[in-house]
PQR file with spaces between the fields and no chain letter, atoms N, CA, C, O and H, PARSE charges and radii, in Angstrom:
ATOM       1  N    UNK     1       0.852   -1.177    0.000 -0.4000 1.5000
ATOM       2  CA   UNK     1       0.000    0.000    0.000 -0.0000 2.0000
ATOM       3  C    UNK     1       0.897    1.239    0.000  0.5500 1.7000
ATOM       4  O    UNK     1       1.933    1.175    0.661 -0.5500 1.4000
ATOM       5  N    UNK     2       0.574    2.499   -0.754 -0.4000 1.5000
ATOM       6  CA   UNK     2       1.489    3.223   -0.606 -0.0000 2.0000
ATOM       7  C    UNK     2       1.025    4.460    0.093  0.5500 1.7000
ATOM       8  O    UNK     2      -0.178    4.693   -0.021 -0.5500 1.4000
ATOM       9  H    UNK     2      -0.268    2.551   -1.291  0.4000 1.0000
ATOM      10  N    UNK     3       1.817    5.391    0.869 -0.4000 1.5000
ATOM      11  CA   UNK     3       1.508    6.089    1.561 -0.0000 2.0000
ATOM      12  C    UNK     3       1.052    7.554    0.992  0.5500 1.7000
ATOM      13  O    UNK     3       1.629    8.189    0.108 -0.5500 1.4000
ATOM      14  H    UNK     3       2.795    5.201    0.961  0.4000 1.0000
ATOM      15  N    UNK     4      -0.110    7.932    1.705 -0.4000 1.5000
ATOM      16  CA   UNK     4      -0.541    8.783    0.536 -0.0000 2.0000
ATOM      17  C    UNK     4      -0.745   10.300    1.407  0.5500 1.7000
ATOM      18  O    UNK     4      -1.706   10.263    2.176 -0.5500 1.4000
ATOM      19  H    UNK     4      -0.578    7.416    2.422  0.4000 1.0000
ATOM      20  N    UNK     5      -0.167   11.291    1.393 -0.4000 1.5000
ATOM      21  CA   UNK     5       0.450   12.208    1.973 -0.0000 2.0000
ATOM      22  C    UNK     5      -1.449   13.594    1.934  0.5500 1.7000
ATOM      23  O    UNK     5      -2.297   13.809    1.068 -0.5500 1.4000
ATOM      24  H    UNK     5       0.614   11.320    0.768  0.4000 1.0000
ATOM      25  N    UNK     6      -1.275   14.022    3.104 -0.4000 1.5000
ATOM      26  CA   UNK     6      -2.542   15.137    2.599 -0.0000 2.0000
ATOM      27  C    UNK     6      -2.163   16.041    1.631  0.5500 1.7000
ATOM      28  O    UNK     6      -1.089   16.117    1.034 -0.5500 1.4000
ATOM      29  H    UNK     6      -0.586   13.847    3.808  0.4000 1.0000
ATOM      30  N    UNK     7      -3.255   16.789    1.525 -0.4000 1.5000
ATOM      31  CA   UNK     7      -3.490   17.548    0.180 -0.0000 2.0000
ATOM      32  C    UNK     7      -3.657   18.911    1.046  0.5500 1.7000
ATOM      33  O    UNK     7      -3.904   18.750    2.241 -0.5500 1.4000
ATOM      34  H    UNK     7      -4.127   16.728    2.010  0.4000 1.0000
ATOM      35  N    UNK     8      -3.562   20.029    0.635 -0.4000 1.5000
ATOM      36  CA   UNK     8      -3.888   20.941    0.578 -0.0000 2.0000
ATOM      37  C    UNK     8      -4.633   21.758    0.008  0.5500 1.7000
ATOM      38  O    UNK     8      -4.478   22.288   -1.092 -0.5500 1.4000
ATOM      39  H    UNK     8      -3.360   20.160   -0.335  0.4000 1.0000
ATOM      40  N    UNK     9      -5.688   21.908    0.954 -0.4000 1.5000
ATOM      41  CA   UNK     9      -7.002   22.376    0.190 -0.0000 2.0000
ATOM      42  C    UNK     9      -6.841   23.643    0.253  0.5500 1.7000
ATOM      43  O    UNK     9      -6.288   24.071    1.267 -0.5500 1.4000
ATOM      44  H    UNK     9      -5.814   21.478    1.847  0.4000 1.0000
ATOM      45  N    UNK    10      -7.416   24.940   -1.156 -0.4000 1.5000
ATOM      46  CA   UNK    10      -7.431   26.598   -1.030 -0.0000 2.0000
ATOM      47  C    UNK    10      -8.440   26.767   -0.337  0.5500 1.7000
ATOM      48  O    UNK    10      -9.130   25.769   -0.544 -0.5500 1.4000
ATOM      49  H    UNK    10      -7.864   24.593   -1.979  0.4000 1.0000
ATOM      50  N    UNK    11      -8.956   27.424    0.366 -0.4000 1.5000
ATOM      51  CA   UNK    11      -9.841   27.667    1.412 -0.0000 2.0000
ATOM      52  C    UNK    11     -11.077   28.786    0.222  0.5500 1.7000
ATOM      53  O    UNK    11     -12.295   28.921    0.331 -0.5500 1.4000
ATOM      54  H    UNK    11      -8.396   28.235    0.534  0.4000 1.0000
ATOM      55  N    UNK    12     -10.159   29.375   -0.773 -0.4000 1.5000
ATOM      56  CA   UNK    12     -10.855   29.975   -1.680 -0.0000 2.0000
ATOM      57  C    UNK    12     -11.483   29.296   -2.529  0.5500 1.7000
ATOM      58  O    UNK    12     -12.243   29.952   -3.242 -0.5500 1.4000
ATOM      59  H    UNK    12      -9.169   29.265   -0.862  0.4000 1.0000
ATOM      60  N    UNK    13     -11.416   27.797   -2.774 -0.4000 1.5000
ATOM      61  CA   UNK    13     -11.988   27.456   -3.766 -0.0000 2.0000
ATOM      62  C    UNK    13     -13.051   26.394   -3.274  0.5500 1.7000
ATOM      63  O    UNK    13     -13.565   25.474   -3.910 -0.5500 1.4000
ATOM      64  H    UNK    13     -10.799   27.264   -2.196  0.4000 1.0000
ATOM      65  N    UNK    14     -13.285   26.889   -1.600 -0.4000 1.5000
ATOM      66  CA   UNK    14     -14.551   26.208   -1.293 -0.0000 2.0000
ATOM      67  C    UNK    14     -15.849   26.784   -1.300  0.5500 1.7000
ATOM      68  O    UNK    14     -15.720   27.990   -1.089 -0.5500 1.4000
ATOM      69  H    UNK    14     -12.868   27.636   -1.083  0.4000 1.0000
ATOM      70  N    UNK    15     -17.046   26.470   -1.446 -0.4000 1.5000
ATOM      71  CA   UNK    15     -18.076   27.460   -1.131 -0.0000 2.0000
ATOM      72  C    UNK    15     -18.219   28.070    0.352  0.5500 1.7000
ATOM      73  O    UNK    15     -17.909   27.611    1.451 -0.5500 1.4000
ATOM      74  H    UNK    15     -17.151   25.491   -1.617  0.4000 1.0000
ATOM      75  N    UNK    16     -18.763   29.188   -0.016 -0.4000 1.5000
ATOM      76  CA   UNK    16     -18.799   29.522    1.410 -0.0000 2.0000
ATOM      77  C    UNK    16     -19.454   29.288    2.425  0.5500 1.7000
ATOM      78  O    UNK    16     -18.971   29.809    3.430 -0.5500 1.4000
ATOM      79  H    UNK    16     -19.015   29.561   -0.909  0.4000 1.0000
ATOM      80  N    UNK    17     -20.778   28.454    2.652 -0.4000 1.5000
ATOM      81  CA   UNK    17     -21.603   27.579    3.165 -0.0000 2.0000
ATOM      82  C    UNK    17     -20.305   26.484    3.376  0.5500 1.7000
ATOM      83  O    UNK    17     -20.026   26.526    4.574 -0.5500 1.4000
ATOM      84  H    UNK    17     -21.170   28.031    1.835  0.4000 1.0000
ATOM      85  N    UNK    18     -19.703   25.838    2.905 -0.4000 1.5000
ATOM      86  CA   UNK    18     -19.108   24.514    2.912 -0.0000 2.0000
ATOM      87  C    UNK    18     -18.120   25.144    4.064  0.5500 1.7000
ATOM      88  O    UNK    18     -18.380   24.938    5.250 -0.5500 1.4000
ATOM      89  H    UNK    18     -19.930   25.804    1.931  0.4000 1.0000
ATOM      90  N    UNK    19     -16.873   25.991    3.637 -0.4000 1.5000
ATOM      91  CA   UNK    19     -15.816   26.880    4.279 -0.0000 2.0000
ATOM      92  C    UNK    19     -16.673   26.865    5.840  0.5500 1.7000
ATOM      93  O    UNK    19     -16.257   26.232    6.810 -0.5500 1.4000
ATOM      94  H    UNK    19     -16.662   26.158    2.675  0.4000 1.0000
ATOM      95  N    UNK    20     -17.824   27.623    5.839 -0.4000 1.5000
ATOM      96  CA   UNK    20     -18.060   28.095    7.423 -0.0000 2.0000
ATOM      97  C    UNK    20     -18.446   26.289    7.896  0.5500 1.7000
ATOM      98  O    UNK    20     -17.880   25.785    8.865 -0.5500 1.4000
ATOM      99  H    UNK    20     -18.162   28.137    5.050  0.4000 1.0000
ATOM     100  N    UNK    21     -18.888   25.947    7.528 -0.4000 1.5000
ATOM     101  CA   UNK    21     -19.737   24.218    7.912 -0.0000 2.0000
ATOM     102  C    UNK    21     -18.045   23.552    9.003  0.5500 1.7000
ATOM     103  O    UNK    21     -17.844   23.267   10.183 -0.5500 1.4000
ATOM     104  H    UNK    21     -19.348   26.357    6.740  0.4000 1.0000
ATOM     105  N    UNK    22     -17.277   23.576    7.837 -0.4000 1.5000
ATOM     106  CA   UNK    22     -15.457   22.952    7.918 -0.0000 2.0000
ATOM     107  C    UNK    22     -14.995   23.500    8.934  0.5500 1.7000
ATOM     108  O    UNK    22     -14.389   22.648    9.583 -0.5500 1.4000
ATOM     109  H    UNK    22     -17.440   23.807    6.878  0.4000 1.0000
ATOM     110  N    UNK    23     -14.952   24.782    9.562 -0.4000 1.5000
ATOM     111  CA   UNK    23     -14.392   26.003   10.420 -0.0000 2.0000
ATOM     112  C    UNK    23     -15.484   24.922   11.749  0.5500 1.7000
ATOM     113  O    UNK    23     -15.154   24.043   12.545 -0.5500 1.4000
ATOM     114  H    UNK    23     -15.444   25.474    9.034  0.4000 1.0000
ATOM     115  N    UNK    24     -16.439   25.386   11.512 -0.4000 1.5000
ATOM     116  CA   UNK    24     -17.315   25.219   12.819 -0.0000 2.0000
ATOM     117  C    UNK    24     -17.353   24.093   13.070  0.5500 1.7000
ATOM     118  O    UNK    24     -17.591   23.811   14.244 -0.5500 1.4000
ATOM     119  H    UNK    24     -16.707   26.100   10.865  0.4000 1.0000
ATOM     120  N    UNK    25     -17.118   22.870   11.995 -0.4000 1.5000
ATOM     121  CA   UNK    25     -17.224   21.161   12.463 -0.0000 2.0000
ATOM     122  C    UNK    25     -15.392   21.416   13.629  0.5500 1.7000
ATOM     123  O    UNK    25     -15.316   20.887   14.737 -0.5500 1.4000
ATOM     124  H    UNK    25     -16.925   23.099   11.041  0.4000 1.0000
ATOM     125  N    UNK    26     -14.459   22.083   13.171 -0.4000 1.5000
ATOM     126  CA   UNK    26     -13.239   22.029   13.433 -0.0000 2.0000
ATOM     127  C    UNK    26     -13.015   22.736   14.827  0.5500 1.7000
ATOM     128  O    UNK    26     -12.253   22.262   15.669 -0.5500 1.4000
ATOM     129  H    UNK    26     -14.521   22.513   12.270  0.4000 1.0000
ATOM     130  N    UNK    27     -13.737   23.910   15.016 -0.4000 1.5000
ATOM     131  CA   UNK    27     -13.907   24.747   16.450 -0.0000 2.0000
ATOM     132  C    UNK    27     -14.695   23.460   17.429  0.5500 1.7000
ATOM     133  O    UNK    27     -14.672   23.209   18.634 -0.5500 1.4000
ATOM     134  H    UNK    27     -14.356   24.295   14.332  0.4000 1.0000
ATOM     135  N    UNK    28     -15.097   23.082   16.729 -0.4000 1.5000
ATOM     136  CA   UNK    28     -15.867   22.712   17.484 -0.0000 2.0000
ATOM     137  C    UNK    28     -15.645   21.222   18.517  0.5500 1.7000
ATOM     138  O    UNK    28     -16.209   20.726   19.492 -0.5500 1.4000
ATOM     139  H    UNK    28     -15.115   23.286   15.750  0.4000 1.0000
ATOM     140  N    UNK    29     -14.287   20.850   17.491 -0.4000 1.5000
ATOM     141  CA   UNK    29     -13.719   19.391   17.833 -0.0000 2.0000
ATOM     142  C    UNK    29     -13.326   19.491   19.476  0.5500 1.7000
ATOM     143  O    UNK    29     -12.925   20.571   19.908 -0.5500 1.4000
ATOM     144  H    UNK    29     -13.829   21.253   16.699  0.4000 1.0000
ATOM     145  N    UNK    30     -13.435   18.517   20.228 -0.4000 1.5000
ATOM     146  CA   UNK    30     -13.241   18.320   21.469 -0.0000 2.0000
ATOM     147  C    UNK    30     -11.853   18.614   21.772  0.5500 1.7000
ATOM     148  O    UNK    30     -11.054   18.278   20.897 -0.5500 1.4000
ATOM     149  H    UNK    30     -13.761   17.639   19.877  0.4000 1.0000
ATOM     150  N    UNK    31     -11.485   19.048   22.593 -0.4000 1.5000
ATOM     151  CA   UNK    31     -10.113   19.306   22.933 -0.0000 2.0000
ATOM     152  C    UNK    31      -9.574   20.824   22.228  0.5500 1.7000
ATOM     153  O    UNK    31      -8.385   21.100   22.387 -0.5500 1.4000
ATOM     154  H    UNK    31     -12.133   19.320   23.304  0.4000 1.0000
ATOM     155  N    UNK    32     -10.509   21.857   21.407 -0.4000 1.5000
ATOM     156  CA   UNK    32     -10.025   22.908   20.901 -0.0000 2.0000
ATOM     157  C    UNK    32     -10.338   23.767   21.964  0.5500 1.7000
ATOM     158  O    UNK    32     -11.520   23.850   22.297 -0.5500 1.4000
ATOM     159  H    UNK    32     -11.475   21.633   21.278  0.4000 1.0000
ATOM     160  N    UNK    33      -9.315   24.553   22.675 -0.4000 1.5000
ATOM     161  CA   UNK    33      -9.082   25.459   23.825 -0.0000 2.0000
ATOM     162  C    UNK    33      -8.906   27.127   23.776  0.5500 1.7000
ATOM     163  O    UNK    33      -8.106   27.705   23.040 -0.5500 1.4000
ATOM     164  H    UNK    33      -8.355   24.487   22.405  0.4000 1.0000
ATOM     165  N    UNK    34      -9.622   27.632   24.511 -0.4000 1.5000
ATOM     166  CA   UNK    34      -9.641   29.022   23.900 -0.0000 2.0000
ATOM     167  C    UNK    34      -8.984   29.782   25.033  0.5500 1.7000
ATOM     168  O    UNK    34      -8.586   30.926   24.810 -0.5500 1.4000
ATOM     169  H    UNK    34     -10.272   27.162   25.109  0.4000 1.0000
ATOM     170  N    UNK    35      -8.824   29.186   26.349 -0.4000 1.5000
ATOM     171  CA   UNK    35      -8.125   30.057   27.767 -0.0000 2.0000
ATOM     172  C    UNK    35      -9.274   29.909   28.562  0.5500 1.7000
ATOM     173  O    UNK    35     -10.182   29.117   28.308 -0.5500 1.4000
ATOM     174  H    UNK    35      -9.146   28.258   26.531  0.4000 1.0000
ATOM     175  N    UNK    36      -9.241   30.576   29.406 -0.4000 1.5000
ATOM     176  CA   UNK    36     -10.212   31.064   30.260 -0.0000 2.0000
ATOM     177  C    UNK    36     -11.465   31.608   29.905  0.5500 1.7000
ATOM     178  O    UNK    36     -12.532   31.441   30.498 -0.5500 1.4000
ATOM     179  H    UNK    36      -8.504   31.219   29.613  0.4000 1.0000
ATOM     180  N    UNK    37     -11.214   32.375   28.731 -0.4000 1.5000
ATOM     181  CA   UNK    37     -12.715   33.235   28.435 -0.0000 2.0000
ATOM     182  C    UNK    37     -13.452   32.064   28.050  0.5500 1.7000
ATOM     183  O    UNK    37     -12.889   31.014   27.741 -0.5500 1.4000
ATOM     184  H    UNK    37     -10.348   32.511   28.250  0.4000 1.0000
ATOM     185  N    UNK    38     -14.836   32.238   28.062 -0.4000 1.5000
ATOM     186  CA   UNK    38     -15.882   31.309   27.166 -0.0000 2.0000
ATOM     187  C    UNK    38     -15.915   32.248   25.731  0.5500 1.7000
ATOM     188  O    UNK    38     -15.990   33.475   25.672 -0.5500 1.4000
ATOM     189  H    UNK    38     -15.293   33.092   28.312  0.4000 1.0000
ATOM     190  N    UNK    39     -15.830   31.240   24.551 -0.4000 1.5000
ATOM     191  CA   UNK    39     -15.942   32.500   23.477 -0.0000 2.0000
ATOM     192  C    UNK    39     -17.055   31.617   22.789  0.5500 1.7000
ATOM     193  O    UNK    39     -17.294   30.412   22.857 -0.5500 1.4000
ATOM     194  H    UNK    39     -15.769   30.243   24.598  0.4000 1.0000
ATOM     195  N    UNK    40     -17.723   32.789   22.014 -0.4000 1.5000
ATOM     196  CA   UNK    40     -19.069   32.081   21.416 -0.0000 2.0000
ATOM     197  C    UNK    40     -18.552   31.251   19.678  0.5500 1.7000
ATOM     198  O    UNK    40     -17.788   31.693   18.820 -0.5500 1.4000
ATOM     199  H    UNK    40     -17.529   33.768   21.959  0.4000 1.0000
ATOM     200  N    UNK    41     -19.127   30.310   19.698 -0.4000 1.5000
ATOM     201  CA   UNK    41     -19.100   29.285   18.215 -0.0000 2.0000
ATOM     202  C    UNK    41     -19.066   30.438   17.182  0.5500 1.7000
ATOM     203  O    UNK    41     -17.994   30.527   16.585 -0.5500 1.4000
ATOM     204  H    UNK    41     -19.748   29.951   20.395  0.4000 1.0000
ATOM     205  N    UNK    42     -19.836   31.164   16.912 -0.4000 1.5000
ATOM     206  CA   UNK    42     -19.289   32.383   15.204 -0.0000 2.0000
ATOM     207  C    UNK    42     -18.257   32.906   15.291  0.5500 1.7000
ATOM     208  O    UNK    42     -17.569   33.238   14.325 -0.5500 1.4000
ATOM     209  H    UNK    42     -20.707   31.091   17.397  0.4000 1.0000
ATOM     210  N    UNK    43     -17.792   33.171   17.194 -0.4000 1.5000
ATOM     211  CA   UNK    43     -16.608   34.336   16.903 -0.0000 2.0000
ATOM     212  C    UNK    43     -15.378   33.095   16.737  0.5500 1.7000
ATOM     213  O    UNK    43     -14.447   33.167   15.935 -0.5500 1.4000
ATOM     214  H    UNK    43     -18.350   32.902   17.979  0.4000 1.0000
ATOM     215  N    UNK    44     -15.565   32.226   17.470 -0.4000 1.5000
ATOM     216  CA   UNK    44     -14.276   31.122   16.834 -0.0000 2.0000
ATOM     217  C    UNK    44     -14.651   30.887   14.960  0.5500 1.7000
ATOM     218  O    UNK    44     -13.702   30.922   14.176 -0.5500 1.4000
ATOM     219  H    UNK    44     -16.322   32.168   18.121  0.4000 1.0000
ATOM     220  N    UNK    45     -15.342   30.778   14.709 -0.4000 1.5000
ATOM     221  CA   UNK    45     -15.359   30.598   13.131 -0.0000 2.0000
ATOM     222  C    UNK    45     -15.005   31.863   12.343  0.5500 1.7000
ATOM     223  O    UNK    45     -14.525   31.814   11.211 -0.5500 1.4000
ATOM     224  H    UNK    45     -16.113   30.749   15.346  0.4000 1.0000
ATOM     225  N    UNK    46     -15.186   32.643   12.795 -0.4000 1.5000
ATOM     226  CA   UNK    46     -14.843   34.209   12.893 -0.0000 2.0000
ATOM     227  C    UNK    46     -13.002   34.333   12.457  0.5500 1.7000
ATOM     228  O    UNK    46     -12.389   34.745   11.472 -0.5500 1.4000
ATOM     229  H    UNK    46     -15.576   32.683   13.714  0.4000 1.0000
ATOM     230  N    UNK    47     -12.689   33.853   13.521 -0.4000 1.5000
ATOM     231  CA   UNK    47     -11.249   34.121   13.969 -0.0000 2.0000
ATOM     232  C    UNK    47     -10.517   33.144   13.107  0.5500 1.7000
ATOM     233  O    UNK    47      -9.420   33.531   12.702 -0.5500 1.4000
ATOM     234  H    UNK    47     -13.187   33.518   14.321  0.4000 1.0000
ATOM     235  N    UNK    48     -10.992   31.717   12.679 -0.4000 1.5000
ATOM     236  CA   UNK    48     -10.861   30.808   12.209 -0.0000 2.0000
ATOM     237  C    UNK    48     -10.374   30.916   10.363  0.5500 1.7000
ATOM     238  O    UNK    48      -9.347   30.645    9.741 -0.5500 1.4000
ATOM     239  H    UNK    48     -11.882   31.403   13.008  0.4000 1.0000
ATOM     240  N    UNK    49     -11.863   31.507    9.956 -0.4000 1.5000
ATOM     241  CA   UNK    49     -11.729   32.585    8.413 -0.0000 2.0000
ATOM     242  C    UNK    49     -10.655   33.535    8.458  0.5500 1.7000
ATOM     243  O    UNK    49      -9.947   33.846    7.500 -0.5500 1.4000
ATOM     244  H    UNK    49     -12.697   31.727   10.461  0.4000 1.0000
ATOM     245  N    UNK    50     -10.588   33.918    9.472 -0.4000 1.5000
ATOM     246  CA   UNK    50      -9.769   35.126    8.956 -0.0000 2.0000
ATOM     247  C    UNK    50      -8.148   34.831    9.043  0.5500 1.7000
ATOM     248  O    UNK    50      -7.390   35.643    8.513 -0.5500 1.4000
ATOM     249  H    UNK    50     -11.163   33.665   10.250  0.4000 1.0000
ATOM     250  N    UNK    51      -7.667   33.782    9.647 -0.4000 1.5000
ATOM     251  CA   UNK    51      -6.584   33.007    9.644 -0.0000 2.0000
ATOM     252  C    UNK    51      -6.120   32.480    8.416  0.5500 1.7000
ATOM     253  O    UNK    51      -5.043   32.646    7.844 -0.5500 1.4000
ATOM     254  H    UNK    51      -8.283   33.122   10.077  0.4000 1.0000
ATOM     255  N    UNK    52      -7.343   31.669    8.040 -0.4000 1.5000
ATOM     256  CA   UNK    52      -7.196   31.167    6.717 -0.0000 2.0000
ATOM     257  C    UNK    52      -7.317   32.137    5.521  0.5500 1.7000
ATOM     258  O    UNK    52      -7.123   31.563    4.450 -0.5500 1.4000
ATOM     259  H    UNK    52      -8.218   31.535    8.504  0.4000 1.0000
ATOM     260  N    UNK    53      -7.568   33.368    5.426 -0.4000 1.5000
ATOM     261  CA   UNK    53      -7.331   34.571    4.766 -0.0000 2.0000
ATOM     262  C    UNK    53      -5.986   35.199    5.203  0.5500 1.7000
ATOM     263  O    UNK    53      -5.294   35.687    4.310 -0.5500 1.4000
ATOM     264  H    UNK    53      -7.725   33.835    6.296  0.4000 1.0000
ATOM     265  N    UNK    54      -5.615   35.233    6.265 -0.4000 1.5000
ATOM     266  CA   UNK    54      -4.398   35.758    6.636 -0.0000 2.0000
ATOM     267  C    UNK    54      -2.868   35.069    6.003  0.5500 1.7000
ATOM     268  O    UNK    54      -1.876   35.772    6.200 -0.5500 1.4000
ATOM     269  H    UNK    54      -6.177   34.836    6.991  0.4000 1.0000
ATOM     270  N    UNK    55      -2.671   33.851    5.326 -0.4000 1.5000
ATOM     271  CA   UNK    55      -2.568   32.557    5.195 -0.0000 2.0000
ATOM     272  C    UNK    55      -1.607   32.115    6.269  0.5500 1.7000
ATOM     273  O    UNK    55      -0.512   31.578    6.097 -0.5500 1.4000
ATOM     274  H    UNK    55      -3.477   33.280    5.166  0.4000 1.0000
ATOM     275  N    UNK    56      -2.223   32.442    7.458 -0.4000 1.5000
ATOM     276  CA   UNK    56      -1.901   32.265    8.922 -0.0000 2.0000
ATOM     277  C    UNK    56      -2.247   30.456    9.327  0.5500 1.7000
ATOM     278  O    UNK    56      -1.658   29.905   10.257 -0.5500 1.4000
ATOM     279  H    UNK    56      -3.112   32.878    7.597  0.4000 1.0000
ATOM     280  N    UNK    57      -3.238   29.757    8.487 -0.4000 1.5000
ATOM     281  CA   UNK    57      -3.484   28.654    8.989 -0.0000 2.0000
ATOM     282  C    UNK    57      -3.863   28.207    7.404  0.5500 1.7000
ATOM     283  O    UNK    57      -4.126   28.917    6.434 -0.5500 1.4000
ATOM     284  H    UNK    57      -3.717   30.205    7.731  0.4000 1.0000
ATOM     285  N    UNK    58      -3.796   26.983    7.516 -0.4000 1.5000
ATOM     286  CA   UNK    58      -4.090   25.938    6.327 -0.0000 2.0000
ATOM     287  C    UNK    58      -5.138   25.271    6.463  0.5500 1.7000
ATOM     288  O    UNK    58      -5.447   25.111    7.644 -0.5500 1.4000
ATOM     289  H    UNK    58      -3.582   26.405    8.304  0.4000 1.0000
ATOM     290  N    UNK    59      -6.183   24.564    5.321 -0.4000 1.5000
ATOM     291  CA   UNK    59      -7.181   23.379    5.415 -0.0000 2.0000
ATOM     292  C    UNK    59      -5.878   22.271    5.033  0.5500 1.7000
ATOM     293  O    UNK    59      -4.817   22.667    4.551 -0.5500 1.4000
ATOM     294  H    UNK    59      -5.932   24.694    4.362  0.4000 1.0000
ATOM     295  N    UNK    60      -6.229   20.538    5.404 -0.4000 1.5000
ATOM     296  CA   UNK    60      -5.730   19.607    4.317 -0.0000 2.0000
ATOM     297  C    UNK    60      -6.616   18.678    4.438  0.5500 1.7000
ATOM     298  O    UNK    60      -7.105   18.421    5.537 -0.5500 1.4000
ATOM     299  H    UNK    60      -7.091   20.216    5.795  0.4000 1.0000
ATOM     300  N    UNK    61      -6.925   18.094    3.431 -0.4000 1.5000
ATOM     301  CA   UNK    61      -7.201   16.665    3.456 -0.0000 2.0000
ATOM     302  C    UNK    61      -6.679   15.258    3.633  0.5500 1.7000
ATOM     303  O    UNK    61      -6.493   14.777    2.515 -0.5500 1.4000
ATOM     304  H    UNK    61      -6.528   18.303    2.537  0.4000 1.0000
ATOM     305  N    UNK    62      -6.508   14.788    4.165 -0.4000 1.5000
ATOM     306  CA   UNK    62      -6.143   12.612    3.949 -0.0000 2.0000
ATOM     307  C    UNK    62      -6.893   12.091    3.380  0.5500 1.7000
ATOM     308  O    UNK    62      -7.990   11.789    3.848 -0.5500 1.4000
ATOM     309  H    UNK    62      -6.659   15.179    5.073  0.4000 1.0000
ATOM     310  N    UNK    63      -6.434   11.778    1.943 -0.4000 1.5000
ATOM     311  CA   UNK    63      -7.400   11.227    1.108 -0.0000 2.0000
ATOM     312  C    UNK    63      -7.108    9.496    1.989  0.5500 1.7000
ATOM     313  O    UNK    63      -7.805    8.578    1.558 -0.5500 1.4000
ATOM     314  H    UNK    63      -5.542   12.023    1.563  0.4000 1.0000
ATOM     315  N    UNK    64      -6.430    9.271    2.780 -0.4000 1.5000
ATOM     316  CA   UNK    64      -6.430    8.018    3.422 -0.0000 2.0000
ATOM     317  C    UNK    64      -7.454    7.745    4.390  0.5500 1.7000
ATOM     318  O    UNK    64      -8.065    6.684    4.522 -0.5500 1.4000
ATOM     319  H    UNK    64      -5.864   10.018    3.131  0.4000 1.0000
ATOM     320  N    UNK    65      -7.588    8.837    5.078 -0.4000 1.5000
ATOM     321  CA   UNK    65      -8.502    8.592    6.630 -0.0000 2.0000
ATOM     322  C    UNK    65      -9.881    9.570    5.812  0.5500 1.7000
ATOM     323  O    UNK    65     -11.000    9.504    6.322 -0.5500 1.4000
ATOM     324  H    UNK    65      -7.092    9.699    4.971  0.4000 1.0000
ATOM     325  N    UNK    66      -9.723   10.183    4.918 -0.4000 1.5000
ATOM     326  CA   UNK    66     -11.348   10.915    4.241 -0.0000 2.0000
ATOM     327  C    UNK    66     -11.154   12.220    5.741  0.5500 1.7000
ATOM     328  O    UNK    66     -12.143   12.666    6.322 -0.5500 1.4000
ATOM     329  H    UNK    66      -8.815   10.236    4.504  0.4000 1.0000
ATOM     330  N    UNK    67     -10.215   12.478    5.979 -0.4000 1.5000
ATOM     331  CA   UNK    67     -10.305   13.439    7.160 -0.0000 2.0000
ATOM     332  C    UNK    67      -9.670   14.745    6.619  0.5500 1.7000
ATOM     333  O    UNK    67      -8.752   14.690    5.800 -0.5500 1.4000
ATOM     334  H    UNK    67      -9.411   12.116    5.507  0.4000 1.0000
ATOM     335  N    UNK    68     -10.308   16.269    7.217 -0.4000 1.5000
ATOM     336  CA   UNK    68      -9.900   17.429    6.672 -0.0000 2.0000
ATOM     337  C    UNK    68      -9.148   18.001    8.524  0.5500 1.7000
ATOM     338  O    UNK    68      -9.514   17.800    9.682 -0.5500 1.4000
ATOM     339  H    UNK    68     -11.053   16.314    7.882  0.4000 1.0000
ATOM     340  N    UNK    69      -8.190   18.621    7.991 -0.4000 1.5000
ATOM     341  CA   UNK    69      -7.750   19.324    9.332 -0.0000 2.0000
ATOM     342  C    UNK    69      -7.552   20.992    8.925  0.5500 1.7000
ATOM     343  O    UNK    69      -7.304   21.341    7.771 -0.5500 1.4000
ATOM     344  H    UNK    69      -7.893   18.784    7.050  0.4000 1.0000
ATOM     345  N    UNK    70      -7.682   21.812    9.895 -0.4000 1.5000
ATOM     346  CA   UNK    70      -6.614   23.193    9.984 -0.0000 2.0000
ATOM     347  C    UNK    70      -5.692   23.087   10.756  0.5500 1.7000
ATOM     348  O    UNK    70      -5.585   22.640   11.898 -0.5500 1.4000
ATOM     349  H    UNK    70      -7.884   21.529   10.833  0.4000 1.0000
ATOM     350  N    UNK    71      -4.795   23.686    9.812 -0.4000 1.5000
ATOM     351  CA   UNK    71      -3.516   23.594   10.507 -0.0000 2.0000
ATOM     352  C    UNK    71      -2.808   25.068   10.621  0.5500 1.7000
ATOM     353  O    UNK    71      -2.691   25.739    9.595 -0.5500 1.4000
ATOM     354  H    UNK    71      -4.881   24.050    8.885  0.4000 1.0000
ATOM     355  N    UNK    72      -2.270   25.636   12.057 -0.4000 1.5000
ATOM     356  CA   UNK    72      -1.733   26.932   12.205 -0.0000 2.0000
ATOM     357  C    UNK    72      -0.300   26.919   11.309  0.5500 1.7000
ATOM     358  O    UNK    72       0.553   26.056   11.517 -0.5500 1.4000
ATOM     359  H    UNK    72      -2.365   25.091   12.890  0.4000 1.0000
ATOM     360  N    UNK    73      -0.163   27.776   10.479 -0.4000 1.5000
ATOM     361  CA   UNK    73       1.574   27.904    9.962 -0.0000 2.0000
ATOM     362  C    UNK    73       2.435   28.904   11.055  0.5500 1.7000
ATOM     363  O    UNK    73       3.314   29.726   10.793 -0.5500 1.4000
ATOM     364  H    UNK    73      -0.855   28.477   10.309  0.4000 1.0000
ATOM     365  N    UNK    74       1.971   28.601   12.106 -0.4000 1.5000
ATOM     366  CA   UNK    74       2.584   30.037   13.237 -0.0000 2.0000
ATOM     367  C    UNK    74       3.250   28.639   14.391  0.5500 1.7000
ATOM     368  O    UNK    74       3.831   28.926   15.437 -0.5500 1.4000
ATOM     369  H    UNK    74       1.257   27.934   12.319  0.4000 1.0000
């Protein structure tokens, strides 16, 4: 079997319904930590977009596991 490396998805060439869906399935994953404050679900998707506009953070895919991640480039 050969090993099949993620992809890098443009964050621009998703719809934007799809983009916010991806952000908020991803804020939303267990173990994502914000400090002390409680912050509300849009403003993390919020902060999330604008990273991935900043090209502060990355989408990828594993076409192995069918799994998408963000990833910080910081």
């Amino acid at each position: 079997m050969e090993d099949s490396a993620a992809v890098e998805v443009p964050w621009e060439q998703l719809e934007k319904d799809i983009l916010h869906k991806l952000v908020e399935e991803f804020v939303s994953r267990e173990g994502t930590e914000y400090g002390e404050t409680e912050v509300g679900l849009s403003t993390k998707v919020n902060q999330v977009v604008e990273q991935l506009k900043a090209k502060k953070a990355t989408i990828t895919f594993d076409p192995e596991t069918q799994t998408t991640h963000i990833i910080s480039k910081e």
